[in-house]
C-alpha positions as CSV (number, residue, x, y, z in Angstrom):
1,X,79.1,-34.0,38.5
2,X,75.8,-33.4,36.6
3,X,76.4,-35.9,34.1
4,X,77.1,-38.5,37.4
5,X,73.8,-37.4,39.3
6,X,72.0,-38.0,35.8
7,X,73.3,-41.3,35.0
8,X,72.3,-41.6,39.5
9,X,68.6,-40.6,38.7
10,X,68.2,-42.9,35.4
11,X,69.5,-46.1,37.8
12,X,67.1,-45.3,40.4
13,X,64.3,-45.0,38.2
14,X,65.3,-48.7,36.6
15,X,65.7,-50.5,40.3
16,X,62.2,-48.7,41.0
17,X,60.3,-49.9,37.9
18,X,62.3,-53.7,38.4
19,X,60.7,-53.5,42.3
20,X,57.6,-52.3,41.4
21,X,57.0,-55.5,38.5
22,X,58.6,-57.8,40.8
23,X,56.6,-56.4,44.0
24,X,53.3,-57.8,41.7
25,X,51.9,-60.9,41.4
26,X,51.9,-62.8,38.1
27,X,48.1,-61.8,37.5
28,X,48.1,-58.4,38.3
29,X,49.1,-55.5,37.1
30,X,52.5,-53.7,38.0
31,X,53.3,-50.2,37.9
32,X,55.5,-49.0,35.0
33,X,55.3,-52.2,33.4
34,X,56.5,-52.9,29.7
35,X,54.8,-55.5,27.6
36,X,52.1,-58.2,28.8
37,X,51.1,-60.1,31.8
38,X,52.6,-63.4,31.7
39,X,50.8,-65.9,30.1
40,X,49.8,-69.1,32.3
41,X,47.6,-70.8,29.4
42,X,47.8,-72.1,25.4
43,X,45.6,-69.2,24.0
44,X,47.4,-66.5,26.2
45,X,51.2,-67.9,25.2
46,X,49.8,-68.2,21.1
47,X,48.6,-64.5,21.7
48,X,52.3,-63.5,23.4
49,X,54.3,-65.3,20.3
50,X,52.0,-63.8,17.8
51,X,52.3,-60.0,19.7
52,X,55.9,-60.4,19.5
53,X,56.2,-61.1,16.2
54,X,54.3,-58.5,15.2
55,X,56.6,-56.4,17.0
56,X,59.9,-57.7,15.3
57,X,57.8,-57.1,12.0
58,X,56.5,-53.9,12.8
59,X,59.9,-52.5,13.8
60,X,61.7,-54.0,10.7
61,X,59.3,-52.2,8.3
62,X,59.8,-48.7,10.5
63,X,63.3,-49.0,10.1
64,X,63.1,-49.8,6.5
65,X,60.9,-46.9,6.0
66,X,63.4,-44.3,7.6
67,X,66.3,-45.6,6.2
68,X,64.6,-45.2,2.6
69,X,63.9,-41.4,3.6
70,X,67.3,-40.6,4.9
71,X,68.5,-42.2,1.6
72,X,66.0,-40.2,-0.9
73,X,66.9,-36.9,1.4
74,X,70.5,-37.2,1.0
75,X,70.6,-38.9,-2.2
76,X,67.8,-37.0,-4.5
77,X,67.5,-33.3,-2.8
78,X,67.9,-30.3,-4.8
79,X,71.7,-29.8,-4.7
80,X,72.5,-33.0,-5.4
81,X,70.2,-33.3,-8.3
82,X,69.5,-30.1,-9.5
83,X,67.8,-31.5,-13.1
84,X,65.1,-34.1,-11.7
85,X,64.9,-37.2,-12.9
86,X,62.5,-37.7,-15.8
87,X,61.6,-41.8,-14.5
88,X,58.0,-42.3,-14.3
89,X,57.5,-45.7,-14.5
90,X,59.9,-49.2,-12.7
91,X,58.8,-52.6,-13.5
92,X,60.9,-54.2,-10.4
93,X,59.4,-51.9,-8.0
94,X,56.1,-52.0,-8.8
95,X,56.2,-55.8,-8.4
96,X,58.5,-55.2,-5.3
97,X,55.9,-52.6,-3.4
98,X,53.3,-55.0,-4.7
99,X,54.7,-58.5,-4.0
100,X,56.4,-57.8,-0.4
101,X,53.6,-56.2,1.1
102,X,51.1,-59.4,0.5
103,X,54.2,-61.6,1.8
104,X,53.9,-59.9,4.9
105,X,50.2,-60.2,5.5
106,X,50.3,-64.2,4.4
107,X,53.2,-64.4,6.8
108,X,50.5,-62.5,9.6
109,X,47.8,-64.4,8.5
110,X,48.5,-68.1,9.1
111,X,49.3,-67.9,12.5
112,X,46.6,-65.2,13.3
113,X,44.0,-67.4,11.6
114,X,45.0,-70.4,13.5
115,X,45.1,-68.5,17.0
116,X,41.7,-67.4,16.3
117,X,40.3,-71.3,15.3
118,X,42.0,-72.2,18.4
119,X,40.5,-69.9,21.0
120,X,37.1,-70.6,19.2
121,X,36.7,-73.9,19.3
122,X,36.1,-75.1,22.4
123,X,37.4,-78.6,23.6
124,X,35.9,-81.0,26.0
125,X,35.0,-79.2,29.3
126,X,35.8,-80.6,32.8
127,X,33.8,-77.9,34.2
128,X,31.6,-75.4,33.2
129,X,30.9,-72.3,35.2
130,X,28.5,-69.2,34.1
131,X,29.6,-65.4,34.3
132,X,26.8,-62.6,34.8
133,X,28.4,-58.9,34.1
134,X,26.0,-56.9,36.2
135,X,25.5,-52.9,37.1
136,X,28.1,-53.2,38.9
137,X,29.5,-56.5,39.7
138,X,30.1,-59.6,38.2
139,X,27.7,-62.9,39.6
140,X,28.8,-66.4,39.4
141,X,27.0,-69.7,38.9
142,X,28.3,-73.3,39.4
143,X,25.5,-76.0,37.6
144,X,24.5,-78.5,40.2
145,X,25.3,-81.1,38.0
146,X,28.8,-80.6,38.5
147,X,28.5,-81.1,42.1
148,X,27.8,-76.7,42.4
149,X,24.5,-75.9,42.6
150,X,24.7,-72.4,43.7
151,X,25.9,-68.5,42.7
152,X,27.6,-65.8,44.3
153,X,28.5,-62.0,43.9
154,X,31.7,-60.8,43.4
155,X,32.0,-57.1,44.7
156,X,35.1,-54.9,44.7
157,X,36.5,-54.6,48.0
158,X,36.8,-50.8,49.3
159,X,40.7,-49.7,49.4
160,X,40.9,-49.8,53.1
161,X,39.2,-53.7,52.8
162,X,42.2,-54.6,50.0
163,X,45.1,-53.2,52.2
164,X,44.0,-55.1,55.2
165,X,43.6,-58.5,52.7
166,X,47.1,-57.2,51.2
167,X,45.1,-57.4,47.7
168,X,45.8,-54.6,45.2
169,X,42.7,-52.2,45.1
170,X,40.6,-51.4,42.8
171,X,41.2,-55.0,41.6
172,X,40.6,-57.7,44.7
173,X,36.9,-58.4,45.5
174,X,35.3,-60.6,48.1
175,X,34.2,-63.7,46.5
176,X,36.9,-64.7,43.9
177,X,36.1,-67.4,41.2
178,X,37.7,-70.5,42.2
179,X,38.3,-73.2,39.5
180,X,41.0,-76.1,40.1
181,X,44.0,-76.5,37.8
182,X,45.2,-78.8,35.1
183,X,41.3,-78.7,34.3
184,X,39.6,-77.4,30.9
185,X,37.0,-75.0,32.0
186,X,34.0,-73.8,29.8
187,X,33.2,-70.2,30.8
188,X,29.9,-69.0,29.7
189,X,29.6,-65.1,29.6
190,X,26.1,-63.1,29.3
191,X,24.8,-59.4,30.6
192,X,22.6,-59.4,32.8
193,X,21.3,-55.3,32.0
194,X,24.1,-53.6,29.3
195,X,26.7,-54.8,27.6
196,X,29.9,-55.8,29.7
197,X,33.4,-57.4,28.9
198,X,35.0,-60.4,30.6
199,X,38.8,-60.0,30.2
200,X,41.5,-61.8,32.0
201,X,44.9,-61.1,29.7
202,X,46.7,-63.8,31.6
203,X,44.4,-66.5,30.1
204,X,44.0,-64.5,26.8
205,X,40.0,-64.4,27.4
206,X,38.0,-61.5,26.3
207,X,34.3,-62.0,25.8
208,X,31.3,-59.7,25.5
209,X,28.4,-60.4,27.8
210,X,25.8,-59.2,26.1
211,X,22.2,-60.0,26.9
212,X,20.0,-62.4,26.0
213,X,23.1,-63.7,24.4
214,X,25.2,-66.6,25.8
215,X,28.7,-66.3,24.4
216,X,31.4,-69.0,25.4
217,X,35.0,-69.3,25.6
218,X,37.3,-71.7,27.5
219,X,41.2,-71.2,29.3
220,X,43.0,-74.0,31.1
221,X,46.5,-73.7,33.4
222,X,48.5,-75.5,35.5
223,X,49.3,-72.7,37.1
224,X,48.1,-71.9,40.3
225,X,47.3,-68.6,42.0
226,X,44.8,-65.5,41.8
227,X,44.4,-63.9,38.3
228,X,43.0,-60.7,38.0
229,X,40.9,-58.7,35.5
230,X,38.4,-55.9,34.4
231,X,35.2,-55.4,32.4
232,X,36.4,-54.0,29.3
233,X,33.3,-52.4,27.9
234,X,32.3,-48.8,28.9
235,X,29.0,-50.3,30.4
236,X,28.1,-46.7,33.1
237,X,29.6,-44.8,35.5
238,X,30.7,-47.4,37.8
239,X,32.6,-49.3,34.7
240,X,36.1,-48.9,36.5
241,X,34.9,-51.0,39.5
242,X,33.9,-54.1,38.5
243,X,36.7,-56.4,38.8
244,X,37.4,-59.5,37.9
245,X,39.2,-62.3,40.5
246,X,39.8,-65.5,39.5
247,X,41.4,-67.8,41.9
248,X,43.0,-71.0,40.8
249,X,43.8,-74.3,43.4
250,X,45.0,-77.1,43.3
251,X,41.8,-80.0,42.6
252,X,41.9,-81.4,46.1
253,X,41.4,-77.7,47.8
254,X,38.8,-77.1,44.9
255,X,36.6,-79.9,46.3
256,X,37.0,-78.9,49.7
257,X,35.9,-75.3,48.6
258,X,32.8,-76.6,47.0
259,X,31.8,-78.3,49.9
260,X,32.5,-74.9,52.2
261,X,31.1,-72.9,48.8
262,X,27.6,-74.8,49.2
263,X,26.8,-73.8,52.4
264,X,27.9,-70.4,52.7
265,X,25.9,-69.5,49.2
266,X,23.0,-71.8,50.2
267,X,20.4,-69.1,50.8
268,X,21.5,-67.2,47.3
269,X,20.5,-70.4,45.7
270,X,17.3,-70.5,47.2
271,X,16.5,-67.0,47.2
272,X,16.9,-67.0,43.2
273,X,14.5,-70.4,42.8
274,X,11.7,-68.2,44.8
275,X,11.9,-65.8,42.5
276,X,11.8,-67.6,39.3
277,X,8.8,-69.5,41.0
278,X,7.0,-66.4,40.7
């Protein structure tokens, strides 16, 4: 009976985890969840394949390593070797624990090193949008001369706000970043007081905004849908509530956005020429 009630409690806890991932959008977070967020672009998928490979690495070389310890316990302990071997010195395996270790890092290297050239360089932009890691919040600007002209706030919605939007908290905000699909998009990052950290693991970005430095990196899906993310630098006490939202359309309901987008941030636009002016 206890071994029934056991094998009871481990099967709820599984359907509980599965309805907890499966209860979360594809860029968000899920309770109890194993392994990464799906990845919706090139850069993110590249930076899945190479993770997993490490992993198969990683857990070939563990297991090698403990069954070499069993085997040196059991074969070379005290009672089974009670005179010690006099070896000091093995040509093979000095090669071996030389050679093997340096095919494994060549073997990590060429596809690390050609992940990292391809997230770095930056191909052709369709648009270009600007990201401003504040104290705390994160402010948007579209250049007017891709038919924007304006910036925006994007503030964390209280937890009362995201349950009536049916957003997960601490994550939703209330102006999202909305950017079409199929489209290359140039994202420019900077700090606009401390260091912050733009991260959105479902489009393998992660960039420092840093300021008086402009930093750059670029993510394109097909995929369409709301991605979320979090300032990864410890950048003051509020750190933890500076979310990330990046909504993703389709192009026809990005230009109809823009249009609505123009209006509604109109006086932001204005407000931050009177002050340069000054």
């Amino acid at each position: 009976m206890t071994r029934f009630w056991s094998r009871a409690a481990v099967a709820a806890i599984a359907l509980g985890i599965a309805g907890s991932a499966s209860a979360a959008g594809i860029g968000e977070p899920a309770p109890w969840q194993l392994n990464l967020k799906a990845p919706v672009t090139d850069v993110a998928q590249r930076a899945y394949d190479l993770h997993t490979m490490l992993v198969w690495i990683i857990t070939a070389i563990s297991l090698f390593v403990l069954g070499l310890l069993v085997y040196v316990v059991v074969r070379f302990n005290e009672k089974a070797n009670p005179v010690p071997s006099k070896t000091t010195h093995h040509t093979g395996l000095e090669i071996a624990w030389t050679g093997i270790p340096i095919l494994i890092l060549v073997v990590i290297a060429i596809p690390s090193f050609s992940l990292l050239r391809y997230q770095v360089e930056i191909p052709k932009a369709d648009i270009t949008v600007k990201a401003v890691g504040k104290q705390w919040l994160w402010s948007y600007v579209y250049p007017a001369d891709q038919n924007g002209g304006f910036e925006f706030d994007s503030n964390m919605l209280t937890k009362e706000e995201a349950q009536k939007a049916g957003q997960p908290n601490l994550l939703a905000v209330d102006n999202e970043l909305v950017l079409p699909a199929g489209k290359t998009i140039a994202l420019q990052v900077v700090g606009g007081d401390v260091i912050h950290n733009f991260a959105v693991s479902s489009f393998g970005i992660r960039m420092d905004a840093i300021p008086g430095r402009l930093n750059q990196t670029w993510f394109k899906t097909d995929k369409e849908g709301i991605y979320y993310g979090q300032c990864s630098r410890l950048c003051g006490q509020n750190h933890a509530f500076m979310p990330i939202a990046i909504r993703i359309v389709s192009p026809e309901k990005y230009a109809a956005w823009l249009q609505e987008a123009k209006k509604k941030f109109a006086s932001n636009t204005d407000d931050a020429i009177k002050v340069a002016a000054r």
